[in-house]
N, CA, C and O of each residue as an XYZ file, in Angstrom:
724
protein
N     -25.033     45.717     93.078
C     -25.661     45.670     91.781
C     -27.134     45.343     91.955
O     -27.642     44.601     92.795
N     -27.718     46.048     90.990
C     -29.741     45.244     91.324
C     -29.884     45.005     89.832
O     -29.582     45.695     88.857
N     -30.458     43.772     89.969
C     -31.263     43.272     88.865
C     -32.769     43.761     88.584
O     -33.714     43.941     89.351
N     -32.650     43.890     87.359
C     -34.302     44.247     87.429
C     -34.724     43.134     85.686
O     -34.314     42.819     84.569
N     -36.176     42.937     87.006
C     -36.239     41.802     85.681
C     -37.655     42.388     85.685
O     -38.527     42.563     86.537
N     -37.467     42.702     83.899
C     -38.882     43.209     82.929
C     -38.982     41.937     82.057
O     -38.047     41.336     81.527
N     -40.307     41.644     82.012
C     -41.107     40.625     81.120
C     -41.769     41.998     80.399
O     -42.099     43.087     80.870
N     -41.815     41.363     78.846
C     -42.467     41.975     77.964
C     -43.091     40.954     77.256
O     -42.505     39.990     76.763
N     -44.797     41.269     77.191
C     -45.349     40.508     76.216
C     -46.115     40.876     74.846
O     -47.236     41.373     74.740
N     -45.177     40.484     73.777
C     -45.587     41.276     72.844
C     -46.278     40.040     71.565
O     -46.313     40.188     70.344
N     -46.593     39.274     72.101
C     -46.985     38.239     70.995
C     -48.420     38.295     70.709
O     -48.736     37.964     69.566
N     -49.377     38.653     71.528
C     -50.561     39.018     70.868
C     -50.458     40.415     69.627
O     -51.368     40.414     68.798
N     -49.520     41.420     69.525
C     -49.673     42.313     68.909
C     -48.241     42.211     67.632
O     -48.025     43.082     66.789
N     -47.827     41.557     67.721
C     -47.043     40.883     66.540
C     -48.033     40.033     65.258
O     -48.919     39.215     65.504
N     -47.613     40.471     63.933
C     -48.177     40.194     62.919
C     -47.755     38.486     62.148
O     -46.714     37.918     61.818
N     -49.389     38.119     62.123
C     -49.150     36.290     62.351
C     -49.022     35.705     63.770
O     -48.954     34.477     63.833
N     -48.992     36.200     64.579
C     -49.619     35.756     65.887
C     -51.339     35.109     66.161
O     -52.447     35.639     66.073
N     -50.979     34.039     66.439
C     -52.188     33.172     66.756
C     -52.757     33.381     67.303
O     -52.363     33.569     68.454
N     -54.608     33.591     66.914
C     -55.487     34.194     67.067
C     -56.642     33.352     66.845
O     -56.786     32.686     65.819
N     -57.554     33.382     67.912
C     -59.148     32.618     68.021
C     -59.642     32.384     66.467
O     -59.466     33.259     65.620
N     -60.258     31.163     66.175
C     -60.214     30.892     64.717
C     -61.474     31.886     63.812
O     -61.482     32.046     62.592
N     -62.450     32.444     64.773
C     -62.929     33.349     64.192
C     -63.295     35.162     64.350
O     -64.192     35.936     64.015
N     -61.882     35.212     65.126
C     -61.308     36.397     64.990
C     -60.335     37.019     64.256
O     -59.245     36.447     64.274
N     -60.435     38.274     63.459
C     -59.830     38.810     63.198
C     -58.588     39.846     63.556
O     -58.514     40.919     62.958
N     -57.860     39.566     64.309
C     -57.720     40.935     65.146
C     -56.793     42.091     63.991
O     -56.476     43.163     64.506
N     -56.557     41.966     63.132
C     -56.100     43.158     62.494
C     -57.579     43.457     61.400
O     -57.796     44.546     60.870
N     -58.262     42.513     61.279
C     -59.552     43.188     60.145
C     -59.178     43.300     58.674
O     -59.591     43.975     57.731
N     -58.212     42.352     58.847
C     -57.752     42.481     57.006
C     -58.026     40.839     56.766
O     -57.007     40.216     56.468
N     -59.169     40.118     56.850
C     -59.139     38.456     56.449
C     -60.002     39.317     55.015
O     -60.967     40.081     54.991
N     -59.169     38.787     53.998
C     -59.162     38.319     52.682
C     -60.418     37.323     52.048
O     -60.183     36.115     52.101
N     -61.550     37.687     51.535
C     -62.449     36.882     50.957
C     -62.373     36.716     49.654
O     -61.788     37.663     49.130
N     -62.704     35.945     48.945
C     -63.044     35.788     47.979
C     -64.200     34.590     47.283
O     -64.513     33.510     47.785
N     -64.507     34.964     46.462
C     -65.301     34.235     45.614
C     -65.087     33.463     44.413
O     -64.415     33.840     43.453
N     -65.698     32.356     44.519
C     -65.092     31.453     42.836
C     -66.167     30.699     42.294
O     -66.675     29.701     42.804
N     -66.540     31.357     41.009
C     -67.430     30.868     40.496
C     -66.830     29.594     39.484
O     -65.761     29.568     38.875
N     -68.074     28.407     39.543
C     -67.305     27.264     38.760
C     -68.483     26.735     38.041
O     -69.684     26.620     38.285
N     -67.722     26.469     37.107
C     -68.781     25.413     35.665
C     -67.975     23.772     35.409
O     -66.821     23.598     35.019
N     -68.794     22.919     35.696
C     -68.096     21.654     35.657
C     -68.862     21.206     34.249
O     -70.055     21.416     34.033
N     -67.755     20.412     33.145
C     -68.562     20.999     32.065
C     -68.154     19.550     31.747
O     -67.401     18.954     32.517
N     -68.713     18.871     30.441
C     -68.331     17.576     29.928
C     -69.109     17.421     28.372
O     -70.207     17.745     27.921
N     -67.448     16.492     27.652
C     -68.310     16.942     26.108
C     -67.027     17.230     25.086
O     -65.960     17.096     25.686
N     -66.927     17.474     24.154
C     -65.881     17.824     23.729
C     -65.080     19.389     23.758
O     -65.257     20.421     23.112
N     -64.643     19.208     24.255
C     -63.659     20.630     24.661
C     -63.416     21.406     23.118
O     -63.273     22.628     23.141
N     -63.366     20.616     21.653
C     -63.111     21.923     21.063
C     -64.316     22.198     20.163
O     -64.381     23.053     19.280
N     -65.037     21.534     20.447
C     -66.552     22.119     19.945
C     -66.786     21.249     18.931
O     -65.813     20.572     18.598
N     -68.145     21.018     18.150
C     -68.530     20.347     17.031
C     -67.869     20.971     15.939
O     -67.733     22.175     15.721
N     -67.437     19.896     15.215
C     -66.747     20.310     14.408
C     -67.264     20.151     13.046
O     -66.719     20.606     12.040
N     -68.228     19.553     13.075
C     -69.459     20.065     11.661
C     -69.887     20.717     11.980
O     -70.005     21.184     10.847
N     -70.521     21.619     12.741
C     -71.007     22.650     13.019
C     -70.064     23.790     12.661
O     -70.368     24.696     11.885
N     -68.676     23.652     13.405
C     -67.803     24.744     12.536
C     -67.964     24.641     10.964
O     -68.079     25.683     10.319
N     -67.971     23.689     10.475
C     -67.487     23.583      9.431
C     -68.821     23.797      8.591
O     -68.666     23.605      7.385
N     -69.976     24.122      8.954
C     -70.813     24.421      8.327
C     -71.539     26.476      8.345
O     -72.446     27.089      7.782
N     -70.178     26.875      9.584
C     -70.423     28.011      9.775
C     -71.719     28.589     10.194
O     -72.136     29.585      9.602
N     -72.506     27.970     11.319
C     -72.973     28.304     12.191
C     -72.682     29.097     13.437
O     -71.601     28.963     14.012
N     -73.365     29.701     13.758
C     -73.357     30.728     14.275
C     -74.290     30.899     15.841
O     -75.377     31.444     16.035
N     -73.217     30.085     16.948
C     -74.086     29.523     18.382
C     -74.409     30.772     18.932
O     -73.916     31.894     18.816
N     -75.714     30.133     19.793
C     -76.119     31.481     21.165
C     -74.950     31.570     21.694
O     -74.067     30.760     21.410
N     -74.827     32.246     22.269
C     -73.582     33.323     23.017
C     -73.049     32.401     24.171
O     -71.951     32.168     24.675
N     -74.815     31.835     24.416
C     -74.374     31.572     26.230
C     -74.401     30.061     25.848
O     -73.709     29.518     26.709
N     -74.799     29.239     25.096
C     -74.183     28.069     24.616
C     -72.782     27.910     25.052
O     -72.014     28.861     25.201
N     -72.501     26.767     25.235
C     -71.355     25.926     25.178
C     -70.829     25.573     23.666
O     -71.603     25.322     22.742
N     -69.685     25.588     23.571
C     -68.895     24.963     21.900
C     -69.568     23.287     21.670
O     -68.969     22.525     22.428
N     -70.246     22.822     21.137
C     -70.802     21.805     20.538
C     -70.956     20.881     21.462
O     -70.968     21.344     22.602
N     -71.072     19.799     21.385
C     -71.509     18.785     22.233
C     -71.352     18.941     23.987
O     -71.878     18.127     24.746
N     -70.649     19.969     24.406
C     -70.398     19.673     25.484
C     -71.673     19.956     26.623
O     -72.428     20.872     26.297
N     -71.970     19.289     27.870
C     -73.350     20.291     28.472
C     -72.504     20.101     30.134
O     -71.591     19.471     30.668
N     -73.498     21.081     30.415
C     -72.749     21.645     32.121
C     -73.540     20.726     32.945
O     -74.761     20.710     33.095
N     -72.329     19.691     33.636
C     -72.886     18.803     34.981
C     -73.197     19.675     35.893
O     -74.389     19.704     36.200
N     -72.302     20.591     36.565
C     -72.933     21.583     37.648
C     -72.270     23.223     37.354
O     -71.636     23.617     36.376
N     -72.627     23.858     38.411
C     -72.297     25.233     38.452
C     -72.543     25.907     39.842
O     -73.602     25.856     40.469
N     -71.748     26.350     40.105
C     -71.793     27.103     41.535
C     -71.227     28.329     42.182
O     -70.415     28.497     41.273
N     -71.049     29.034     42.754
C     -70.628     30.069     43.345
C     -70.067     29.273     44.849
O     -70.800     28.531     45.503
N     -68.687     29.589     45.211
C     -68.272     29.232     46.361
C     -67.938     30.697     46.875
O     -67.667     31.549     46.030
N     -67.947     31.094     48.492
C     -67.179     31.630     49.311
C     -66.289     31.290     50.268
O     -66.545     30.344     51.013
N     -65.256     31.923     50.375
C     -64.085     31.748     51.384
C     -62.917     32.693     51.771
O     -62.480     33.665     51.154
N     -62.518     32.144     52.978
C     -61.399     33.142     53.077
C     -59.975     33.352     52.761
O     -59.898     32.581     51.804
N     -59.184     33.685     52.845
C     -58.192     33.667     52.351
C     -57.149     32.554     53.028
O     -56.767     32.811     54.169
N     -56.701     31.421     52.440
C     -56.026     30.824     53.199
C     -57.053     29.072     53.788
O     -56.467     28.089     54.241
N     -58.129     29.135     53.649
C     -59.407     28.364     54.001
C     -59.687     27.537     53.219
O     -60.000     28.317     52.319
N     -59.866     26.438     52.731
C     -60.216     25.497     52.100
C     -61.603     25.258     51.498
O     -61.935     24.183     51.998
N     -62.440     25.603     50.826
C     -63.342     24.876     50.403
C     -63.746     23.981     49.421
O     -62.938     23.679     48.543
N     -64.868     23.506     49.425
C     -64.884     21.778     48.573
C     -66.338     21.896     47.440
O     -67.266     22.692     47.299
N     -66.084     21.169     47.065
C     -67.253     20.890     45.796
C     -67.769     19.554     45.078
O     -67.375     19.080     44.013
N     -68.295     19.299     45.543
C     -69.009     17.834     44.709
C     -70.054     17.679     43.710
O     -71.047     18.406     43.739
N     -69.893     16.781     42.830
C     -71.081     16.566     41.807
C     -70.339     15.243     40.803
O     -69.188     14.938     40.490
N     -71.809     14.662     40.511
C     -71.523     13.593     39.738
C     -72.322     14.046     38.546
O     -73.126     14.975     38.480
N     -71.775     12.847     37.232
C     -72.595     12.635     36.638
C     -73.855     12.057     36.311
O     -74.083     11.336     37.282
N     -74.870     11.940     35.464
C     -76.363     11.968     36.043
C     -76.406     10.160     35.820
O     -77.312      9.664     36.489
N     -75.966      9.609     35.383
C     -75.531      8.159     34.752
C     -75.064      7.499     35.755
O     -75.090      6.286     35.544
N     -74.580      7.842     36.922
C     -73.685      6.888     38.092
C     -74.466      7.279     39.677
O     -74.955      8.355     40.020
N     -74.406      6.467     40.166
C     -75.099      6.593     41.614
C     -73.987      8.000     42.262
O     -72.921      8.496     41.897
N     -74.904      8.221     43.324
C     -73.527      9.317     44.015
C     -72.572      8.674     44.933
O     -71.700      9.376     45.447
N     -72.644      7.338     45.210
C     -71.954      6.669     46.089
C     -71.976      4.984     46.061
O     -72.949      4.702     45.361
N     -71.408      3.892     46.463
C     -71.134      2.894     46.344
C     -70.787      2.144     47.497
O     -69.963      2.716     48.210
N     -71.178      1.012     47.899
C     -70.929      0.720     49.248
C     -70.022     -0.372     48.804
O     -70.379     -1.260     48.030
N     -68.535     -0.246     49.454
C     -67.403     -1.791     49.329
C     -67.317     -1.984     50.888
O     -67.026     -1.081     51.671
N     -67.574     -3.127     51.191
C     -67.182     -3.846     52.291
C     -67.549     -3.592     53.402
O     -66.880     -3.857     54.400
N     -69.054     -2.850     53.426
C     -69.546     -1.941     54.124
C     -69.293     -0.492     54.555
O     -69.716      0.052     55.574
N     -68.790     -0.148     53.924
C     -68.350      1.639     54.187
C     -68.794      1.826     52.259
O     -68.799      1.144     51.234
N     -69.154      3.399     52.785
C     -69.636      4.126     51.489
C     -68.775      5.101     50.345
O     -68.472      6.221     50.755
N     -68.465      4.827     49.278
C     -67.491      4.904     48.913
C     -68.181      6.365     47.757
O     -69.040      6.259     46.882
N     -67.543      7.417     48.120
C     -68.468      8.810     46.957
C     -67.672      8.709     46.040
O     -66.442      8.741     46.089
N     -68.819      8.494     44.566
C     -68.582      8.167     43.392
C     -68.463      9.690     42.572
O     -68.769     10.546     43.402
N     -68.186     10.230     41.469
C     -68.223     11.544     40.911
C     -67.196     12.403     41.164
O     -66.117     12.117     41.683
N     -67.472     13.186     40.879
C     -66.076     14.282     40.969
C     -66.062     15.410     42.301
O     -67.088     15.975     42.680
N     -64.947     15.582     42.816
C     -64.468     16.421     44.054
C     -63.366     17.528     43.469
O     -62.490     17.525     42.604
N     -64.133     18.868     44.830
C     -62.173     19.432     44.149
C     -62.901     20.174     45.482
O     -63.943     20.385     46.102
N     -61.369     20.396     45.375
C     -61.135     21.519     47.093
C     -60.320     22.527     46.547
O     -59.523     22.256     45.649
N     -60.415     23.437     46.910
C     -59.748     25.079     46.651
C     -59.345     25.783     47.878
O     -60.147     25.937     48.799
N     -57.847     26.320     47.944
C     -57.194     26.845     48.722
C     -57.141     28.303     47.965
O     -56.725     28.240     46.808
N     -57.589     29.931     48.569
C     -57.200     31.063     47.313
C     -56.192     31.460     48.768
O     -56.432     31.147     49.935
N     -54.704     32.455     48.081
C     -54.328     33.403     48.549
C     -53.993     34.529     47.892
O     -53.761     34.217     46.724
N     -53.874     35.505     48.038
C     -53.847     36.651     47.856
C     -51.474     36.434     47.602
O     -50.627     36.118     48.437
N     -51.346     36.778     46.211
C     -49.802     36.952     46.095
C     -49.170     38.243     46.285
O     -50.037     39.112     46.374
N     -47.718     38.812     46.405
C     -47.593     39.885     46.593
C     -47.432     41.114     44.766
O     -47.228     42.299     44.503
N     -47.626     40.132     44.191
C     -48.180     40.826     42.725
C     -49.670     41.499     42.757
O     -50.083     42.510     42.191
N     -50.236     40.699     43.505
C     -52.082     40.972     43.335
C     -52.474     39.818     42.952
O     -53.640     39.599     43.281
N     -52.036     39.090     42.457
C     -53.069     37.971     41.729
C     -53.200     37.371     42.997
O     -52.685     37.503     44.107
N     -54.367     36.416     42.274
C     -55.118     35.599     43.322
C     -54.583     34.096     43.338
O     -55.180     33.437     42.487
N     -53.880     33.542     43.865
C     -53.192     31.759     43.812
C     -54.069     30.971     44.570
O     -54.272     31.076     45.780
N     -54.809     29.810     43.432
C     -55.645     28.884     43.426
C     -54.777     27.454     43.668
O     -54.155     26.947     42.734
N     -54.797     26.962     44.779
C     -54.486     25.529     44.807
C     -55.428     24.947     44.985
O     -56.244     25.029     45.904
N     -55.381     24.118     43.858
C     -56.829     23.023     43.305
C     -56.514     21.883     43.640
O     -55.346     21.727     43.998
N     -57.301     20.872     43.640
C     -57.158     19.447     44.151
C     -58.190     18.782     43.307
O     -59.324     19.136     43.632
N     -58.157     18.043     42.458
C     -59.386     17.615     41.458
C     -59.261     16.198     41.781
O     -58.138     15.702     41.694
N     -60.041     15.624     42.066
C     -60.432     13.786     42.138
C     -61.724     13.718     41.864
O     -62.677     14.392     42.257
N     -61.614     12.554     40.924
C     -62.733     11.491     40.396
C     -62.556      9.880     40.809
O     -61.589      9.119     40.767
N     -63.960      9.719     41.234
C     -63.931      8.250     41.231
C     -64.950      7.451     40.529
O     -66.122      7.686     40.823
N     -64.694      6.530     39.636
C     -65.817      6.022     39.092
C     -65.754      4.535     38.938
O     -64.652      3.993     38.858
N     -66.598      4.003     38.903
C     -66.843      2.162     38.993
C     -66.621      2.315     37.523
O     -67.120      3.166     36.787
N     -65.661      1.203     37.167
C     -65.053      0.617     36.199
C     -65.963     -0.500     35.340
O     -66.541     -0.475     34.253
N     -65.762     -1.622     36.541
C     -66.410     -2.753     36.311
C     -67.557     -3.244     37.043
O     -67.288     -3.101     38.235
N     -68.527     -3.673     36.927
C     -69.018     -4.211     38.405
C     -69.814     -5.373     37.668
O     -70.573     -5.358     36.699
N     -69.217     -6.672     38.733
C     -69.988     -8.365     38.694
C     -70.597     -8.393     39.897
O     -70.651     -7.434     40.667
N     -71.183     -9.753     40.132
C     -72.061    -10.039     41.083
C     -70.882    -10.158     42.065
O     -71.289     -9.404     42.948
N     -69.639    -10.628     42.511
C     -68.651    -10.786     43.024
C     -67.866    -10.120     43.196
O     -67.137    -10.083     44.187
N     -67.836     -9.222     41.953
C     -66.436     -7.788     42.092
C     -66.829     -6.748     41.673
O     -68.025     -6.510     41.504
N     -65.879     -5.926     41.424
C     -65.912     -4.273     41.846
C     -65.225     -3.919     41.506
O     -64.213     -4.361     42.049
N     -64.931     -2.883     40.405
C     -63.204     -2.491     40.018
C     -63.546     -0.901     40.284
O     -64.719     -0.590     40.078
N     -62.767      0.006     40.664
C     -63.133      1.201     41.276
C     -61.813      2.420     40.555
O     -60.696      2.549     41.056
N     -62.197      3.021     39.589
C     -60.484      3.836     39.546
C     -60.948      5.530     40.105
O     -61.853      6.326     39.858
N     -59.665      5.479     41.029
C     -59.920      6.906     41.555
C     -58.442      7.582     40.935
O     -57.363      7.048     40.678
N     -58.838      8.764     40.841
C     -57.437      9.677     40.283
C     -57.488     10.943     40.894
O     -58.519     11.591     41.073
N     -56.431     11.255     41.188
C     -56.319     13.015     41.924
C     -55.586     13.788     41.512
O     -54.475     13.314     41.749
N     -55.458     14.816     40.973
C     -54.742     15.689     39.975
C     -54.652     16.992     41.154
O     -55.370     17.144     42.143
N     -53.427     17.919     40.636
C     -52.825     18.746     41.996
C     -52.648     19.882     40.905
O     -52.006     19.736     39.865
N     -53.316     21.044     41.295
C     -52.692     22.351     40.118
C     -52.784     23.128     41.304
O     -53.498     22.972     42.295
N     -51.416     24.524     40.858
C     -51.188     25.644     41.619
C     -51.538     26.888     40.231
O     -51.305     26.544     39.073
N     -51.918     27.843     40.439
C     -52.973     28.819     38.910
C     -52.435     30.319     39.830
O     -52.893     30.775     40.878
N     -51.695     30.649     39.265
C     -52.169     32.395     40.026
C     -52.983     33.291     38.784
O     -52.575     33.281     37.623
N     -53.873     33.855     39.110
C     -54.679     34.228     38.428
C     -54.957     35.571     38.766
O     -54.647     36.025     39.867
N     -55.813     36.580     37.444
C     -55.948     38.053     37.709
C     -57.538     37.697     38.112
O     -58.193     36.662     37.996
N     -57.775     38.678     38.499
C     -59.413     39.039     39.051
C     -60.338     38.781     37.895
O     -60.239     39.411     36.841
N     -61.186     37.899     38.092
C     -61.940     37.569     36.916
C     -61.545     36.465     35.746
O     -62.308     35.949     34.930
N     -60.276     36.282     35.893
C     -59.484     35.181     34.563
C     -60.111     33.877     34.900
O     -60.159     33.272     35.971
N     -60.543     33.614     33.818
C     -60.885     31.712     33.750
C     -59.889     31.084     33.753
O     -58.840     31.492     33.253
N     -60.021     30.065     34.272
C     -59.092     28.974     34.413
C     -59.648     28.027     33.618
O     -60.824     28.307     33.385
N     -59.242     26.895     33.040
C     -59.921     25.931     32.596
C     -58.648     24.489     32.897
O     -57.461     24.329     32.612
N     -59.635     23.721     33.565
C     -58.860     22.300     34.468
C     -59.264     21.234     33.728
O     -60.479     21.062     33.630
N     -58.244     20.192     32.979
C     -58.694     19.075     32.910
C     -59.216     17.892     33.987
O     -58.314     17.558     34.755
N     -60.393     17.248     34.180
C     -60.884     16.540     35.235
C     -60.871     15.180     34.616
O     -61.344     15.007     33.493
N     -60.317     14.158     35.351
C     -60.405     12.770     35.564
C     -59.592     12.203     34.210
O     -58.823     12.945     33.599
N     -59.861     10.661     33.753
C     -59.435     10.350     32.111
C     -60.187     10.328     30.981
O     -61.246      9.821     30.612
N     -59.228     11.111     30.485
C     -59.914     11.893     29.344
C     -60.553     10.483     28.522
O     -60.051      9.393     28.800
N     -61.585     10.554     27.589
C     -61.904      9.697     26.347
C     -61.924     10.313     25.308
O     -61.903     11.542     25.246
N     -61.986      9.261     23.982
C     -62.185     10.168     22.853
C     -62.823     10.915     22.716
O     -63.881     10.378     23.044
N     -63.138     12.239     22.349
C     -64.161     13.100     22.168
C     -65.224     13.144     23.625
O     -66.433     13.338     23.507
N     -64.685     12.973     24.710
C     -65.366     13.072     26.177
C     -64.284     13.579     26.973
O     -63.147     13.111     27.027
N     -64.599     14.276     27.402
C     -63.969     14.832     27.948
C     -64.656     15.761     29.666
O     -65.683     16.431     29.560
N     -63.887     15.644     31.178
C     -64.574     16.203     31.715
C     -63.576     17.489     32.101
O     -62.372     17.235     32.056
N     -64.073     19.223     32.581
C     -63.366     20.133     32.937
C     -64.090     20.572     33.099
O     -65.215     20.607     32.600
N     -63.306     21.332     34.363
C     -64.254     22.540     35.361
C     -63.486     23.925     35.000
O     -62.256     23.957     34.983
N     -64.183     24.933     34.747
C     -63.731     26.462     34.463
C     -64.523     27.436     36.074
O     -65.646     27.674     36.519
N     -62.519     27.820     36.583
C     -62.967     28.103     37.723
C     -62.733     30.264     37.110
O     -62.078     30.786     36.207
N     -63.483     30.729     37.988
C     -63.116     32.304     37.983
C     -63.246     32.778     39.003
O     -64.182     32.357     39.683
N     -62.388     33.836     39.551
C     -62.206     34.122     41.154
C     -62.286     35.613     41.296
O     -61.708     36.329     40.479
N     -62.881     36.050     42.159
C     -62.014     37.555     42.220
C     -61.811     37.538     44.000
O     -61.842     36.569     44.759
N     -61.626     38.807     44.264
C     -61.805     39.096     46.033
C     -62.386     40.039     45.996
O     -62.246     41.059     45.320
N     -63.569     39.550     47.243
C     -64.504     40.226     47.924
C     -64.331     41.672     48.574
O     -63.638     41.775     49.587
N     -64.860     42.635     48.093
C     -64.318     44.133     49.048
C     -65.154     44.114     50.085
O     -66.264     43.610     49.914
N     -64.833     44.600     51.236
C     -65.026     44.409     52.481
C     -66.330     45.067     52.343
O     -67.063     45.196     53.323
């Protein structure tokens, strides 16, 4: 009898096979783009102003509310990116016990591509803001909120951010599409 011994290596050319982190080897990495408005204010608009039937600029915001930031992010499919901004009223950071503690609002974005087409946004929203502060203490509340969004090309999202107050309110309106090659 003879043995014959064949090795076959087929794992570089198998699909999802691990690959140098900025190589492509099939040429299909997935981009996209997400434009965001971090907005604060009352979410359903002045309501004497409705009620007096006025008639806002277009590109206005609904009544009291005004835009903390705005940005355009890129990324790839599957890739994480992040976003920071505070409000103009609070330092951007805080030092407890010697380490620096970032004050304002964060969010990180995961997009993938679903087998519908839409685009699935896993969001990560945290705020941290000083509560109290004495010559002695420090009260600090941080909160982190978790949303999964599948979304069409172009659809707004609109996220509640941090705790809400009466008539204050903070939310970011994210919109995504993917990048053609």
């Amino acid at each position: 009898m003879r043995f014959w011994v064949v090795t076959v290596v087929v794992a570089c050319s198998l699909p999802g096979a691990a690959s140098t982190p900025n190589q492509d080897p099939l040429g299909k990495t997935k981009r996209f783009q997400i434009e965001l408005v971090v907005r604060q204010g009352d979410p359903l608009g002045d309501r004497e102003a409705e009620s007096l039937d006025l008639k806002p600029d277009l590109r206005q915001e609904p009544g009291p509310a005004r835009v903390l930031a705005e940005g355009k992010l890129t990324t790839r499919e599957g890739t994480e990116i992040s976003f920071r901004c505070n409000d103009n009223e609070e330092p951007k950071e805080e030092r407890v016990d010697g380490a620096a503690l970032k004050l304002g609002y964060g969010l990180h974005l995961v997009p993938t591509l679903t087998a519908e087409g839409k685009i699935r946004l896993k969001v990560t929203l945290e705020h941290t803001e000083v509560v109290t502060r004495t010559q002695d203490r420090l009260l600090v509340e941080c909160g982190r909120n978790f949303f999964t969004r599948d979304l069409k090309t172009d659809e707004v999202c609109k996220l509640r951010w941090g705790r809400p107050r009466p008539g204050q309110q903070t939310w970011v309106e994210l919109k995504v599409r993917l990048i053609k090659p």
